[in-house]
N, C-alpha and C positions, 0 to 999 in steps of 0.2 A: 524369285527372279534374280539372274544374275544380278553385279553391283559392275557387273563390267561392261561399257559402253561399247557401243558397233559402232561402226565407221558409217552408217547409212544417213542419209539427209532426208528432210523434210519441207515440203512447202504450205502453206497456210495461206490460203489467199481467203478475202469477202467475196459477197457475192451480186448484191446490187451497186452500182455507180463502181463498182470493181473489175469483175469478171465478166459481169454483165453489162451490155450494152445501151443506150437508150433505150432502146426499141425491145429490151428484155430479150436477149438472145445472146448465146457465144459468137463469137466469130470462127471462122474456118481456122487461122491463126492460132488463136489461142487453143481450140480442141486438139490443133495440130502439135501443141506443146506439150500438152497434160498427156496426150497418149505418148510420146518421146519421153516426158519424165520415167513413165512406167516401165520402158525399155533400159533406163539407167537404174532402176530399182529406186528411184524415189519417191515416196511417200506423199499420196497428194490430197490435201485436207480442204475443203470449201468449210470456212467460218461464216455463220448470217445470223442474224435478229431475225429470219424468217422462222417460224413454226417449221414440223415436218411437214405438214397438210399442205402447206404456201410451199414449203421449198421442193415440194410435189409439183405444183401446177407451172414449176419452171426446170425440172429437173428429168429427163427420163432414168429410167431405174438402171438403165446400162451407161448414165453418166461416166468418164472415165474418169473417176476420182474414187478414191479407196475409205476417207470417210467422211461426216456430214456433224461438223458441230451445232448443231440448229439451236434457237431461242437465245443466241448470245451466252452460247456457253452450259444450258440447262440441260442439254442433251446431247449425245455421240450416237451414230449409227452408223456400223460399219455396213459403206455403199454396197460391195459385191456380195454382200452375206445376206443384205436387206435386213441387217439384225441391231437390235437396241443395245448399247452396250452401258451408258448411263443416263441416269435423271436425276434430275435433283427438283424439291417443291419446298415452299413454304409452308410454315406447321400455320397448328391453329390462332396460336396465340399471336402470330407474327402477323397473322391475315387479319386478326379482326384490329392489331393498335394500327395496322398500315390503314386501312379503312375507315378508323377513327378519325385520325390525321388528314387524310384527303377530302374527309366530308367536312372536318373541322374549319380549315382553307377556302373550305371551297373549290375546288379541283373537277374538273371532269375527271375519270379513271375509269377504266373495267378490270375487273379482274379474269383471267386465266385459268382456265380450269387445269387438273394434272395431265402431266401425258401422261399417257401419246393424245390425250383428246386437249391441249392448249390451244387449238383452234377456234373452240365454244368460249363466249366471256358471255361476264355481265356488267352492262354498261351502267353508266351513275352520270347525266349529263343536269350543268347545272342551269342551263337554259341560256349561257351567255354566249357571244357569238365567236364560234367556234367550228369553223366550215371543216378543216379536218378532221376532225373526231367528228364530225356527223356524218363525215365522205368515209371513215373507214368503217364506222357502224355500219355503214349502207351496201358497201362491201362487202362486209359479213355478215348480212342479214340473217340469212341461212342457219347461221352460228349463236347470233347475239341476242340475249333477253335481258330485259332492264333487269339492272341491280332492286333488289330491295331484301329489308333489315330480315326476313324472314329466311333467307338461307344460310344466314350465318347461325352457329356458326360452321365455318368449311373445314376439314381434317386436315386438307393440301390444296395446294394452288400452285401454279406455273409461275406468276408474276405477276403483279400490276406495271399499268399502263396510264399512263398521264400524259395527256397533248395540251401544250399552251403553243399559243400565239408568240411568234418571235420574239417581241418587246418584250413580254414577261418572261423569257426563258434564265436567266441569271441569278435571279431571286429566288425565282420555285427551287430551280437544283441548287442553289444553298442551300434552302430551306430544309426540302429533303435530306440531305444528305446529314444535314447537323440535328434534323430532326429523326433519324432512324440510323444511329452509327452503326448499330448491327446488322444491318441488312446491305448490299449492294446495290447503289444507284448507278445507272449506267443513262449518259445521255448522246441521242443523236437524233440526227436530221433527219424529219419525215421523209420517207421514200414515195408520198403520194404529191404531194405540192411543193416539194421542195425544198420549205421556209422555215414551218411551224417545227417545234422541238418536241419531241416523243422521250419521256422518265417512263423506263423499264426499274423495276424494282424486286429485285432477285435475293435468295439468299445471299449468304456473305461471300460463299466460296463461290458461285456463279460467275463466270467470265470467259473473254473466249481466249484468253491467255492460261486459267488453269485448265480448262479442258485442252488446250493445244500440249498444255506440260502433260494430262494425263496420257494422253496417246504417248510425246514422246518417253515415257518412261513405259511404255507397254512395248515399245521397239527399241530402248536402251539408245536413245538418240539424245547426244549432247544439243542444249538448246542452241550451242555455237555453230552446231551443222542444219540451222532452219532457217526459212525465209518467210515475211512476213508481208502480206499486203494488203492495204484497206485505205479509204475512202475518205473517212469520218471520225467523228469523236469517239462510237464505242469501237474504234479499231485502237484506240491509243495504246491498251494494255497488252494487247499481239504484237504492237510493233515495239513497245518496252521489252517484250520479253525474248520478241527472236534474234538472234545472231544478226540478221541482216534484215533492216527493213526500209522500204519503199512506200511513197504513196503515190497513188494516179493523181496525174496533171488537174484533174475536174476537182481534188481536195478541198477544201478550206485553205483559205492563205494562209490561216498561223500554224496548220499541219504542215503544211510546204516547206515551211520555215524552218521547221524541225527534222523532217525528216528528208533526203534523198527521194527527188522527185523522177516518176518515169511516163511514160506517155498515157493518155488521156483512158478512159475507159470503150471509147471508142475508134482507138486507135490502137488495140492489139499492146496496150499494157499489161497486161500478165506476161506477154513472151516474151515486152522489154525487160522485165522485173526480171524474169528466169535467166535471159539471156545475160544480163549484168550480173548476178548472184554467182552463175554459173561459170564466167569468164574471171571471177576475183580469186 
């Protein structure tokens, strides 16, 4: 591959409490930008913590976006092709100390089967009260068998998943993270209730900032020519790493804080984001 940059841009938007409205839909506005992007030859990326399977049940296949970071970074599908272009999983060894460590705790978690099937988990609940992670087992009923010690041990896995209760969120993600330096903790805000905190726990290279670098290095697009936009906490390393980045007005105050705020996710902030990006 050349080592010489093109002059082409790239946008990187989220996808829930981002792109996506309350009520789980685009608006006519923002569909109306993503296909103009495509007329200026720009590059249009939807980054999400959603699975492929989830980002299925909100995505139709002629979406006009050209690719799909799905699992916070664990995977790339190029949209018009409908084709895989990476995955990354946890080995074996990584899966059984991560699961050591969460039963050790005491943690509720499932783990994630590989893709393309990380929609199937196995749940580990430890009976404490924990409405979200029973709300999303329930969910994915269809998908979810309890954890127990006789599947390990697993060759690959997608991720684990840990839901605490808001109060406890602070300490667990220390925890974690000083507990497991080689692996990647990523944390954010449930998309089911709101409150409670969701620890995804990816290998190391997993994020939606390297998989935004891998794409742009597959189109020789300097990170300076990219735009970045998200929600939440695991949007922080997208918006560190693109040239230009925004958050919707719905953010967390101390994201606000930091970054260049644009209008709400229900008010046709993606075309604020594009229209600011695009007029600098």
């Amino acid at each position: 591959m050349s080592s010489i940059l093109s002059s082409q841009r790239m946008v990187i938007t989220d996808l829930d409490g981002t792109l996506l409205s309350s009520d789980r839909t685009v608006s006519l506005c923002d569909l109306t930008t993503l296909k103009s992007l495509e007329t200026q030859g720009i590059i249009r990326v939807i980054a999400t913590g959603r699975s492929l399977y989830s980002a299925y049940r909100v995505l139709p296949k002629d979406f006009p976006i050209d690719y799909l970071v799905f699992s916070s970074g664990a995977g790339i599908v190029d949209w018009i092709r409908q084709e895989l272009l990476l995955s990354c999983h946890l080995l074996r060894q990584e899966i059984e100390e991560t699961t050591a460590l969460l039963l050790q705790h005491g943690l509720d978690f499932m783990i994630h089967q590989a893709i393309p099937d990380n929609h199937h988990f196995w749940y580990h609940s430890t009976g404490q009260h924990n409405p979200d992670f029973i709300r999303r087992c329930d969910l994915y009923r269809d998908f979810a068998s309890p954890f127990h010690e006789s599947i390990l041990p697993l060759e690959q896995a997608c991720q684990f998943l840990t839901i605490e209760p808001e109060k406890n969120a602070t300490p667990t993600y220390q925890m974690l993270k000083s507990s497991l330096p080689s692996l990647h903790v990523i944390r954010t805000t449930s998309p089911l209730d709101g409150t409670s905190s969701w620890f995804e726990i990816f290998p190391k290279s997993v994020s939606k900032a390297s998989a935004s670098e891998w794409l742009a290095r597959r189109h020789r697009i300097a990170p300076a020519n990219t735009l970045g936009l998200g929600n939440d906490y695991n949007d922080i390393e997208i918006l560190q790493w693109a040239g230009q980045s925004f958050v919707v007005a719905n953010a967390p105050h101390d994201l606000k804080e930091s970054y260049p705020v644009v209008a709400s996710h229900n008010d046709n902030g993606f075309s604020d984001a594009v229209k600011k990006w695009i007029s600098c």
